[in-house]
PyMOL Python script that loads the backbone (N, CA, C, O; Angstrom):
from pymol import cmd

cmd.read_pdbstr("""\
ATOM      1  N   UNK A   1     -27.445 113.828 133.177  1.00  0.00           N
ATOM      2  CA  UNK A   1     -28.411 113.511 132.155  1.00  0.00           C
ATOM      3  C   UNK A   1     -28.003 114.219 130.866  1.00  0.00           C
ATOM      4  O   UNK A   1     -27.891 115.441 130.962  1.00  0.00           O
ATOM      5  N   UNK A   2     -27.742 113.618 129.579  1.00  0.00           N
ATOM      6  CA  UNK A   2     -27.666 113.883 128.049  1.00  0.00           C
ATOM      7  C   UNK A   2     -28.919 114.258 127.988  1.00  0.00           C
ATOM      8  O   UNK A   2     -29.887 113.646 128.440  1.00  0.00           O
ATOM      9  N   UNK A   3     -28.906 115.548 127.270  1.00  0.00           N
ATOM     10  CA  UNK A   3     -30.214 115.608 126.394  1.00  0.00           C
ATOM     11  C   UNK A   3     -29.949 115.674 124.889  1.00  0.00           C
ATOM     12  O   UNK A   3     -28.855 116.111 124.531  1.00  0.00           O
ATOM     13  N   UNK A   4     -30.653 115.364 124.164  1.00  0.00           N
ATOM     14  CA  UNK A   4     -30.442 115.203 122.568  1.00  0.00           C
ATOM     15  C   UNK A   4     -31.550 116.557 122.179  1.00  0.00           C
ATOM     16  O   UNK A   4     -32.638 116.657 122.745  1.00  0.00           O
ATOM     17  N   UNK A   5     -31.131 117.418 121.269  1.00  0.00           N
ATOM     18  CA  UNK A   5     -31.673 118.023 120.571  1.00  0.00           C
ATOM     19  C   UNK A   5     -31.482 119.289 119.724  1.00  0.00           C
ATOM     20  O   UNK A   5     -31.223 119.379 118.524  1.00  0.00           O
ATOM     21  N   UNK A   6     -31.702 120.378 120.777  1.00  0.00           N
ATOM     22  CA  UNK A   6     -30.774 121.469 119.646  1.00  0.00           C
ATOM     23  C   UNK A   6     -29.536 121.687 120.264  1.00  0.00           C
ATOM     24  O   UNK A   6     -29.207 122.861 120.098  1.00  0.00           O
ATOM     25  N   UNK A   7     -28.450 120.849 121.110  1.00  0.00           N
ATOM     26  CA  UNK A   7     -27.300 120.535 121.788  1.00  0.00           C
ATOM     27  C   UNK A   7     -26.701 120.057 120.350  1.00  0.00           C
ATOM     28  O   UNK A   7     -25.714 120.550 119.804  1.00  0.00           O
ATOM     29  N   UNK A   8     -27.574 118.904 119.810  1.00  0.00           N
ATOM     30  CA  UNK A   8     -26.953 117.505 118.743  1.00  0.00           C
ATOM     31  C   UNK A   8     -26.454 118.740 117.869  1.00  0.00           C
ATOM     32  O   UNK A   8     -25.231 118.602 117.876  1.00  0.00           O
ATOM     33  N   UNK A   9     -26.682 119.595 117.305  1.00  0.00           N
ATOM     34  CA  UNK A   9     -26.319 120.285 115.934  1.00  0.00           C
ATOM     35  C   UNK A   9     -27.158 120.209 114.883  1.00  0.00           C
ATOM     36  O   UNK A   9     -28.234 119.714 115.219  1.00  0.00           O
ATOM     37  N   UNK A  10     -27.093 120.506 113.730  1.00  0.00           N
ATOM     38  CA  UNK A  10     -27.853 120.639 112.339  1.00  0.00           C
ATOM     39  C   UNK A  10     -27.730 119.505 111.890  1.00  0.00           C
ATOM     40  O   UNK A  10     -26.551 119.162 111.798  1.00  0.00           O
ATOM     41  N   UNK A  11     -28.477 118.751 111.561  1.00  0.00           N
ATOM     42  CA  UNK A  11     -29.160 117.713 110.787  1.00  0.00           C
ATOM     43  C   UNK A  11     -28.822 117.842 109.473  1.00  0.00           C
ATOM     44  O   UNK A  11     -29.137 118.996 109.186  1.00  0.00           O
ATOM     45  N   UNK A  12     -28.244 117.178 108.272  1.00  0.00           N
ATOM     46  CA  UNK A  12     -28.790 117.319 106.981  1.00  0.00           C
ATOM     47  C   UNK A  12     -29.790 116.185 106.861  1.00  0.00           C
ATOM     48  O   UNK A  12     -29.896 115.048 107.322  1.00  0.00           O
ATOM     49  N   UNK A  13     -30.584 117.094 105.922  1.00  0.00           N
ATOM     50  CA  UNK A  13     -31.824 116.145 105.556  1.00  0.00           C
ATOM     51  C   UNK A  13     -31.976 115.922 103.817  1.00  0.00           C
ATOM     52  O   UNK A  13     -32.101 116.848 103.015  1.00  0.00           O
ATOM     53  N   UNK A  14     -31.941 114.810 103.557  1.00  0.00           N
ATOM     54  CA  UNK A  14     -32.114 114.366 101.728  1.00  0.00           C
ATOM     55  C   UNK A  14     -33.747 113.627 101.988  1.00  0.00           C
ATOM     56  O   UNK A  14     -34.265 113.051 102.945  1.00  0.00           O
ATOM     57  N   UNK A  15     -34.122 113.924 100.849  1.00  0.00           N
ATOM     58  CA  UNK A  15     -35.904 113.596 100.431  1.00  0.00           C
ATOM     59  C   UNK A  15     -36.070 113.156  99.445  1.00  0.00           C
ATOM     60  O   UNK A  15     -35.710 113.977  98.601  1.00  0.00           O
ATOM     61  N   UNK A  16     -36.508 112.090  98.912  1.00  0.00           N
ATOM     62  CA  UNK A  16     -36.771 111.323  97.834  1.00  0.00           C
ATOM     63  C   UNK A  16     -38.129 111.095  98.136  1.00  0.00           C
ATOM     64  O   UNK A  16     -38.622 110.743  99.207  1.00  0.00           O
ATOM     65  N   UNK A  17     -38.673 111.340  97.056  1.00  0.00           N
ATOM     66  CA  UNK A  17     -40.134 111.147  96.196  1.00  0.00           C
ATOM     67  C   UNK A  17     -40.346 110.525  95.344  1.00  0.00           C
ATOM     68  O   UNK A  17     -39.508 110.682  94.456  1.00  0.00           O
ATOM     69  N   UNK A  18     -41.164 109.772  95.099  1.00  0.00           N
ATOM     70  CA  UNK A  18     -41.653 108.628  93.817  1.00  0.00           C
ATOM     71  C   UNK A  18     -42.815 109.355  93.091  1.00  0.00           C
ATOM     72  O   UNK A  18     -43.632 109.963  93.782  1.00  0.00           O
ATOM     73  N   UNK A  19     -42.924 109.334  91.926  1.00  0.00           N
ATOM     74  CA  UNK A  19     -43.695 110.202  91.485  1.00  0.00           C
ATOM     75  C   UNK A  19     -45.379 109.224  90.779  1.00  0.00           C
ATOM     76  O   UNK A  19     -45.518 108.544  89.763  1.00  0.00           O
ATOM     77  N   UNK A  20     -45.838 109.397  91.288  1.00  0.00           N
ATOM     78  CA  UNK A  20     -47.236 108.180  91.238  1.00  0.00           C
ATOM     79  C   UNK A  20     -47.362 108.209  89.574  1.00  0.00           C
ATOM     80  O   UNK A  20     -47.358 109.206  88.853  1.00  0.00           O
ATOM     81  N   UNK A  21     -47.479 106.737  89.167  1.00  0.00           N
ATOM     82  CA  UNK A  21     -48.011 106.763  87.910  1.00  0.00           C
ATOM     83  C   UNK A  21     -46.815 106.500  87.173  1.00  0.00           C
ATOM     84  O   UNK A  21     -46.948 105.846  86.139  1.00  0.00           O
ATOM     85  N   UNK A  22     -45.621 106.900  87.518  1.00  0.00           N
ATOM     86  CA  UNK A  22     -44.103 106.419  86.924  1.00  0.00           C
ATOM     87  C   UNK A  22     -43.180 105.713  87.601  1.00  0.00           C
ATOM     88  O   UNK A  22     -43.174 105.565  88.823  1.00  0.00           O
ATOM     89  N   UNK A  23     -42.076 105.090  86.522  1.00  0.00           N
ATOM     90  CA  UNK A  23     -41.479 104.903  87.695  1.00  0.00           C
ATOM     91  C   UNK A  23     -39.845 105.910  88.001  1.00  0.00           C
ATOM     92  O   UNK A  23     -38.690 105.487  88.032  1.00  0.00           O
ATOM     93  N   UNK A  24     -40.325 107.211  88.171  1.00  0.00           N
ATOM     94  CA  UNK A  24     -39.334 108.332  88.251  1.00  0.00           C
ATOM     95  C   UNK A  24     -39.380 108.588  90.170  1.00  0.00           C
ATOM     96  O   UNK A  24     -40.291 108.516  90.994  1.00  0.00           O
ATOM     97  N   UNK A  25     -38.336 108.811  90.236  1.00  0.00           N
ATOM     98  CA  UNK A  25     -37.897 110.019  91.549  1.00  0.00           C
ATOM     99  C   UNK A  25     -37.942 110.502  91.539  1.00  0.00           C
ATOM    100  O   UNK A  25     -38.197 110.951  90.421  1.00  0.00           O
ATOM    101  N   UNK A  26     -37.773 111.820  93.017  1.00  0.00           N
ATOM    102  CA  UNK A  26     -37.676 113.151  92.643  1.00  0.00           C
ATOM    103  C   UNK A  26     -36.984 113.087  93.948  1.00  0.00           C
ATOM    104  O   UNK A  26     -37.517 112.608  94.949  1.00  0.00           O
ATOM    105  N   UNK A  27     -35.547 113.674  93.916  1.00  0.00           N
ATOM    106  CA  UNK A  27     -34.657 114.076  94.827  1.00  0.00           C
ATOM    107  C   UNK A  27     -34.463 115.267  95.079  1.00  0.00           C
ATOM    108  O   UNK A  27     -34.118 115.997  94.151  1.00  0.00           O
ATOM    109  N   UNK A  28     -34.635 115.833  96.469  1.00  0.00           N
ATOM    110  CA  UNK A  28     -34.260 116.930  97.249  1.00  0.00           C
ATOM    111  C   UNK A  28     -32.808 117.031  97.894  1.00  0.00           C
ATOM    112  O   UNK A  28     -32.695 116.136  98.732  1.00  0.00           O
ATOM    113  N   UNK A  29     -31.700 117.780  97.801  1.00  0.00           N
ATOM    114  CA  UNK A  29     -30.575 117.342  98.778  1.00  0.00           C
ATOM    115  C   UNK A  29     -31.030 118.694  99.965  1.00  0.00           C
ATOM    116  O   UNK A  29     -32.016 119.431  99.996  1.00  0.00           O
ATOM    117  N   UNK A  30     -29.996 118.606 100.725  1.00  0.00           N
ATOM    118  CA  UNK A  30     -30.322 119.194 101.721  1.00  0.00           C
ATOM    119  C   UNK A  30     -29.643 120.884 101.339  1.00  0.00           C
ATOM    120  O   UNK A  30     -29.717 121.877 102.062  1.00  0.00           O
ATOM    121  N   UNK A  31     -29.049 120.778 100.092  1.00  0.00           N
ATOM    122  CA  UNK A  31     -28.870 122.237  99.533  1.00  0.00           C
ATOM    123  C   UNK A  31     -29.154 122.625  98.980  1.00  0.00           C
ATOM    124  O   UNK A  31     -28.660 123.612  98.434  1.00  0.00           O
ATOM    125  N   UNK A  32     -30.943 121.675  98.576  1.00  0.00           N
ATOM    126  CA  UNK A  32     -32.025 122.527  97.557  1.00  0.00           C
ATOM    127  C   UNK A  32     -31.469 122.378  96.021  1.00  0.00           C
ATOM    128  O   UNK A  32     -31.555 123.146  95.064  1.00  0.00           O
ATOM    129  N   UNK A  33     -31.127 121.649  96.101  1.00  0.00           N
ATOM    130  CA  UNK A  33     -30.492 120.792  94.671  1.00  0.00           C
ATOM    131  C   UNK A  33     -31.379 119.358  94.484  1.00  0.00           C
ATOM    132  O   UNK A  33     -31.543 118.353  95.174  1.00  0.00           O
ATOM    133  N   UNK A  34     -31.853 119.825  93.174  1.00  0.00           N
ATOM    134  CA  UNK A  34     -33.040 118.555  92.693  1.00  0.00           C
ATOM    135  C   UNK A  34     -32.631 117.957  91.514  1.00  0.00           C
ATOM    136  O   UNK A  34     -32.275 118.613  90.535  1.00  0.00           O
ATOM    137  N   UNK A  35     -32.664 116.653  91.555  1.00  0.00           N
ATOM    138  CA  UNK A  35     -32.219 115.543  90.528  1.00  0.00           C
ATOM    139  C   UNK A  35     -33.497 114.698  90.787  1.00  0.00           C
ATOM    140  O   UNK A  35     -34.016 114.481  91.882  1.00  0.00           O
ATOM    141  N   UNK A  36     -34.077 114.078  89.040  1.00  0.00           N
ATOM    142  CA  UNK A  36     -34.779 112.791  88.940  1.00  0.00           C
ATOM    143  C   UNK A  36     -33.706 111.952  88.565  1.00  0.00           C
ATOM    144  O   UNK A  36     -32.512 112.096  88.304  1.00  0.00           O
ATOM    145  N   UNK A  37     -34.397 111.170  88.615  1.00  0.00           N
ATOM    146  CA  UNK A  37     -33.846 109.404  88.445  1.00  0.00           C
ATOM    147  C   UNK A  37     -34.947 108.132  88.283  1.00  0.00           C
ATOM    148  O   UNK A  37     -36.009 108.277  88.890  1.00  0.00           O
ATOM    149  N   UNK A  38     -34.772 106.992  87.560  1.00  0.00           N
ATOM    150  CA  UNK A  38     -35.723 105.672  87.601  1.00  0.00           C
ATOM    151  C   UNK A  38     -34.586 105.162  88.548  1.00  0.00           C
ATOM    152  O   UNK A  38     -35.011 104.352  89.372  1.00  0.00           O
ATOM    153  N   UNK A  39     -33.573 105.366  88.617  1.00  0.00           N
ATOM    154  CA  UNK A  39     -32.427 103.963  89.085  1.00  0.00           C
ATOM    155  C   UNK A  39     -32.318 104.783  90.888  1.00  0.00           C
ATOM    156  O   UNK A  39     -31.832 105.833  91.309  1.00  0.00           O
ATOM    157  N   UNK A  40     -33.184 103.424  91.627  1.00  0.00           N
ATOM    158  CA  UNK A  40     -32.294 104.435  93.414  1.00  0.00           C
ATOM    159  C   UNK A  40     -31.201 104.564  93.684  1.00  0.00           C
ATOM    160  O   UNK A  40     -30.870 105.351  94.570  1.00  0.00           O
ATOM    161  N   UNK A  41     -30.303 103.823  92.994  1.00  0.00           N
ATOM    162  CA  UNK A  41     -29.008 103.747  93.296  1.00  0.00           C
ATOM    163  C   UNK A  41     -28.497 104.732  92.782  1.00  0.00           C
ATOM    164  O   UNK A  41     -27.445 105.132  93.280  1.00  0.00           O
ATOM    165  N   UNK A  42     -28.855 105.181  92.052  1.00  0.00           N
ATOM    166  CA  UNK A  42     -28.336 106.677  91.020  1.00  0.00           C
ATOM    167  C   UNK A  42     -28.778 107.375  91.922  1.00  0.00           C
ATOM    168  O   UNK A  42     -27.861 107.839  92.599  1.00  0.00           O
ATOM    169  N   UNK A  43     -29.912 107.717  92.302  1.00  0.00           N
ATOM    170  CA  UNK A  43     -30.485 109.007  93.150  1.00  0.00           C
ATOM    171  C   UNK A  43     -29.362 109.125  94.490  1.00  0.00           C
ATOM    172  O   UNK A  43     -29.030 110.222  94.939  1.00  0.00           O
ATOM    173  N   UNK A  44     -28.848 107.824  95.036  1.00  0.00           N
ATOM    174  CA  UNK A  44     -28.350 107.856  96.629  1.00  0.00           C
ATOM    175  C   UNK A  44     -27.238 108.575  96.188  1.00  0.00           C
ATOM    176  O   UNK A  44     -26.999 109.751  96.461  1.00  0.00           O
ATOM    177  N   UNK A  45     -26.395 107.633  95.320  1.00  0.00           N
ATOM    178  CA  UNK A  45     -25.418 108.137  94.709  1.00  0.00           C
ATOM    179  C   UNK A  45     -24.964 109.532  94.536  1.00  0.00           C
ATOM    180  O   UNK A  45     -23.937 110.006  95.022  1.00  0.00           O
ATOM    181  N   UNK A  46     -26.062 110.310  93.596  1.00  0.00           N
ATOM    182  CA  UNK A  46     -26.307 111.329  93.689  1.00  0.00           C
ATOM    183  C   UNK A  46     -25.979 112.575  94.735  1.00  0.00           C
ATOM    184  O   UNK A  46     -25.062 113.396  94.750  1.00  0.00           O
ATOM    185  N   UNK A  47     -26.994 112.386  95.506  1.00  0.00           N
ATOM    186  CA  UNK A  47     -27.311 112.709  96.909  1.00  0.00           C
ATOM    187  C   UNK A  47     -25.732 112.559  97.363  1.00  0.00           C
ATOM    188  O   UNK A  47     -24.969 113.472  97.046  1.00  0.00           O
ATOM    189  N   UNK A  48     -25.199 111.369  98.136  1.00  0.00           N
ATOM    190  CA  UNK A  48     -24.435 111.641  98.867  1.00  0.00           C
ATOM    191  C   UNK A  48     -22.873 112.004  97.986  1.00  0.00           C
ATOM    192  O   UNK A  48     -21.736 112.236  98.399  1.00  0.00           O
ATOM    193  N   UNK A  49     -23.271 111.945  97.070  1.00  0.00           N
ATOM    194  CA  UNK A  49     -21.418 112.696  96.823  1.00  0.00           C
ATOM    195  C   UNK A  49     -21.712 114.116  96.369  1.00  0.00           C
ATOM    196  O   UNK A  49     -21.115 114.532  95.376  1.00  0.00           O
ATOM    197  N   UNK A  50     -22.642 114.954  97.050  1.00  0.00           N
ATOM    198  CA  UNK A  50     -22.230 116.282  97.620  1.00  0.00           C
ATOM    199  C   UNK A  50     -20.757 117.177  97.890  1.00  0.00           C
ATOM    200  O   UNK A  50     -19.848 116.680  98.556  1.00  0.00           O
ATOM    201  N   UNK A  51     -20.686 118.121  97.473  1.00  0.00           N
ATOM    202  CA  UNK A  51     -20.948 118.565  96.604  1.00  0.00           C
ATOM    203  C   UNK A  51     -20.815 118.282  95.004  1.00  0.00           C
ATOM    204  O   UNK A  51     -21.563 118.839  94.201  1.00  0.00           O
ATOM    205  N   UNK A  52     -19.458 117.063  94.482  1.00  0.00           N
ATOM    206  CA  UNK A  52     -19.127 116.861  93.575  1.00  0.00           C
ATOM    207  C   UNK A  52     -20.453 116.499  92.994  1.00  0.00           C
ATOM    208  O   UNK A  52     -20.798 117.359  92.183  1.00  0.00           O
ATOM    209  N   UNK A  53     -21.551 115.275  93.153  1.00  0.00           N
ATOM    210  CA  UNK A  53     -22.488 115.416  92.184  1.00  0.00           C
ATOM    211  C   UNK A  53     -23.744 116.023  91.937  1.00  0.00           C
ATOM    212  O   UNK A  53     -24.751 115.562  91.400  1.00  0.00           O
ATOM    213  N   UNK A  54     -23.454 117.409  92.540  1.00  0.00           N
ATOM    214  CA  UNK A  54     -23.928 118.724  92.103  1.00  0.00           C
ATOM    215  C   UNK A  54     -23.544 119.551  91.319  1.00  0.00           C
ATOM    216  O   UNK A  54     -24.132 120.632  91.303  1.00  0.00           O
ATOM    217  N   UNK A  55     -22.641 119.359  90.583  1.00  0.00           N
ATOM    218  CA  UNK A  55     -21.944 120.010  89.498  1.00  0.00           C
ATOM    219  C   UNK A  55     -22.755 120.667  88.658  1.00  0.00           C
ATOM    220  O   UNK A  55     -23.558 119.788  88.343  1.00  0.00           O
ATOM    221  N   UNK A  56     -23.182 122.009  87.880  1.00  0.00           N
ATOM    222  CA  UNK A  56     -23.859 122.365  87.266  1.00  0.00           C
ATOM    223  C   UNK A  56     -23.175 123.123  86.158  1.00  0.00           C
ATOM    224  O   UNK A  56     -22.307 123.906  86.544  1.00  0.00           O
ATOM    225  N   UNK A  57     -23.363 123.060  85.015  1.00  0.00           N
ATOM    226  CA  UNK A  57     -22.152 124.150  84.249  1.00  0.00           C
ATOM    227  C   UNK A  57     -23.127 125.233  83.991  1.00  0.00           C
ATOM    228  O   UNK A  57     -24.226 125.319  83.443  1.00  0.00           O
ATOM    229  N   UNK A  58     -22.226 126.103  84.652  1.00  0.00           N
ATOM    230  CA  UNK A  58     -22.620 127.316  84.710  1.00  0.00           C
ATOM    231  C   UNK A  58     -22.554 128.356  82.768  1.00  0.00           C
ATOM    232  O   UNK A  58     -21.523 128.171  82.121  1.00  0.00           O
ATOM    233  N   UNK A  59     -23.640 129.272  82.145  1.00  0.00           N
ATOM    234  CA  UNK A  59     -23.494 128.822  81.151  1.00  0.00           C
ATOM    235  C   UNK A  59     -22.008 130.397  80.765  1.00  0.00           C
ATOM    236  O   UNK A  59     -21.652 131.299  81.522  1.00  0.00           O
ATOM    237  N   UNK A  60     -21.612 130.126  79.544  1.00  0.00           N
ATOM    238  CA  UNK A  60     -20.515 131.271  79.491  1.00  0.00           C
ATOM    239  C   UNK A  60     -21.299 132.274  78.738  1.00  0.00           C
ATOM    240  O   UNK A  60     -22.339 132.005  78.136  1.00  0.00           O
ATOM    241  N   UNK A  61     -20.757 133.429  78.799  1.00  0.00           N
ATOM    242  CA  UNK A  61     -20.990 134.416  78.068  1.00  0.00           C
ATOM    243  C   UNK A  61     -19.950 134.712  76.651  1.00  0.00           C
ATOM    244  O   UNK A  61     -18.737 134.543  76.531  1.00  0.00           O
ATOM    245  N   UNK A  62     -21.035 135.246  75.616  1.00  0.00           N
ATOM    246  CA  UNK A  62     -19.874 135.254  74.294  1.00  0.00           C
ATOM    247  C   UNK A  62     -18.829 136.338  74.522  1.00  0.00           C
ATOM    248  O   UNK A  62     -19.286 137.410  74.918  1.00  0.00           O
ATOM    249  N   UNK A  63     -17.497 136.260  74.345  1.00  0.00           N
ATOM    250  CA  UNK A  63     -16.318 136.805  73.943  1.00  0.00           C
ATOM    251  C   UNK A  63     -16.580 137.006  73.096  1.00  0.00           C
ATOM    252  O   UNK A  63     -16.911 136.035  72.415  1.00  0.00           O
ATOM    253  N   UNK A  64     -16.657 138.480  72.404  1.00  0.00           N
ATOM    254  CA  UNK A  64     -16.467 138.732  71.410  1.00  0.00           C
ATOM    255  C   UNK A  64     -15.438 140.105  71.026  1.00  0.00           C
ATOM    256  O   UNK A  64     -15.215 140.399  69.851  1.00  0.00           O
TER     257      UNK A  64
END
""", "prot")
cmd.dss("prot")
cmd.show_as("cartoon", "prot")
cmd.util.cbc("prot")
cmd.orient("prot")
């Protein structure tokens, strides 16, 4: 007998939200990285090209 469960491994989980009253998203990835969007296809998009479209520029400090 297979059992499925904490055998299977870690799950990632992505969460998309519609935000009542607009027509915006609200995306969760599963590394706590949040993006809106109107377009779903942008949000999936988003979401699954992990890590690349998580890119954030980090900001610099002045050289002086």
């Amino acid at each position: 007998m297979t059992r499925l469960g904490s055998s299977a491994g870690p799950r990632e989980i992505y969460r998309i939200d519609w935000l009542p009253g607009t027509d915006v998203l609200h995306g969760t990835c599963h590394c706590g990285r949040e993006h809106t969007a109107q377009d779903p296809v942008e949000m999936w998009e988003w979401m699954l090209a992990h890590p690349q479209g998580h890119h954030v520029e980090e900001p610099r400090g002045n050289s002086s």
